[in-house]
Each structure stands twice: as structure tokens, then as C-alpha cells.
C-alpha positions as a printed Julia matrix, in Angstrom:
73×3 Matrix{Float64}:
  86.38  109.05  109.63
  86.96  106.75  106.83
  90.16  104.71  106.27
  91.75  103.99  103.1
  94.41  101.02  103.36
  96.09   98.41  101.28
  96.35  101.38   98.6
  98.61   99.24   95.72
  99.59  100.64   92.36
 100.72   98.27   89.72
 101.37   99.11   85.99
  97.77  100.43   85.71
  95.98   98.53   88.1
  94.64  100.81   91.13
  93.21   99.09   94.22
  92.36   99.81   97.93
  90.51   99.08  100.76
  87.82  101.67  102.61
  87.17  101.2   106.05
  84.48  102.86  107.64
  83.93  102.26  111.91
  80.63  103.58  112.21
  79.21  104.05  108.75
  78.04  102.49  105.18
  80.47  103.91  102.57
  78.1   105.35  100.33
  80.5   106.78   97.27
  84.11  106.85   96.81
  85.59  108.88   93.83
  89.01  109.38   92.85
  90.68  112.19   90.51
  94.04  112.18   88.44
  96.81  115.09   89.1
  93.73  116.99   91.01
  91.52  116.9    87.28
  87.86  115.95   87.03
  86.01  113.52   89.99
  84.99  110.01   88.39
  83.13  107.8    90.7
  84.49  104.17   91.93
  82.82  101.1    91.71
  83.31   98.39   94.08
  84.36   95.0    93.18
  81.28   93.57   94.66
  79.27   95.93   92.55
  77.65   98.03   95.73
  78.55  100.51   98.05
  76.37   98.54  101.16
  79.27   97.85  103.86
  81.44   99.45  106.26
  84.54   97.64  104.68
  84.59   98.03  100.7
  87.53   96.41   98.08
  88.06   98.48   95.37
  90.31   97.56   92.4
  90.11   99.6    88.75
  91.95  100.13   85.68
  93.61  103.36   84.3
  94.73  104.42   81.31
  98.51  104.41   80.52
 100.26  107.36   80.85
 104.25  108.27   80.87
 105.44  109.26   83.95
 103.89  109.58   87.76
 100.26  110.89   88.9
  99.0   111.99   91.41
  95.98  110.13   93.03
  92.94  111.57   94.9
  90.84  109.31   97.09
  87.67  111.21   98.36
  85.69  109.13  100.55
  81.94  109.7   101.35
  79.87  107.51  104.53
């Protein structure tokens, strides 16, 4: 199954690592406080590897959320 690792949370800067042992990752999306899917781009621009960075902006927001990493090989 795939791995997310190196998951790091600063101000609003999101970014991760997906690990995948036998597979491409093909999509990862992530959801806010269990809302709406939005898809995740990687920072090479392409989902064509088994390891994939990932690093993304949110929008300010007072207090904590809850983050949703659905991962897809």
C-alpha cells in the first residue's frame, strides 16, 4: 500500500512524501476537516514515479484542521 512520510505543516505550507513499493502513484488528493476532494500536484509537475514530493499552499484559517491524504497507485 502506499506510504505517506515526511508529512510537515508550517504556517500554511503543506508538504509530504508518497511512497509507493510496487506501483506509479497515479493521483493523490487531499480534503480539509473531511469537506470537498481537491487533487495534488506534484512538485515535479507529474504523477510518473513510485516516490512523489508534494509541497502546496493553503489558505489561512484560525485555528486547527484536519487533513485528509487519499492516495491512489
Amino acid at each position: 500500500a502506499p506510504q505517506v512520510n515526511d508529512l510537515l505543516v508550517n504556517k500554511n505550507r503543506v508538504s509530504f512524501v508518497v511512497e509507493d513499493l510496487t506501483s506509479i502513484i497515479s493521483q493523490v488528493l487531499c480534503s480539509f476537516d473531511g469537506d470537498l476532494w481537491f487533487p495534488v500536484i506534484p512538485e515535479d509537475r507529474i504523477n510518473d514515479s513510485r516516490r512523489e514530493r508534494f509541497n502546496f499552499q493553503i489558505k489561512p484559517e484560525n485555528g486547527q484542521r484536519l487533513i485528509f491524504i487519499k492516495v491512489m497507485p
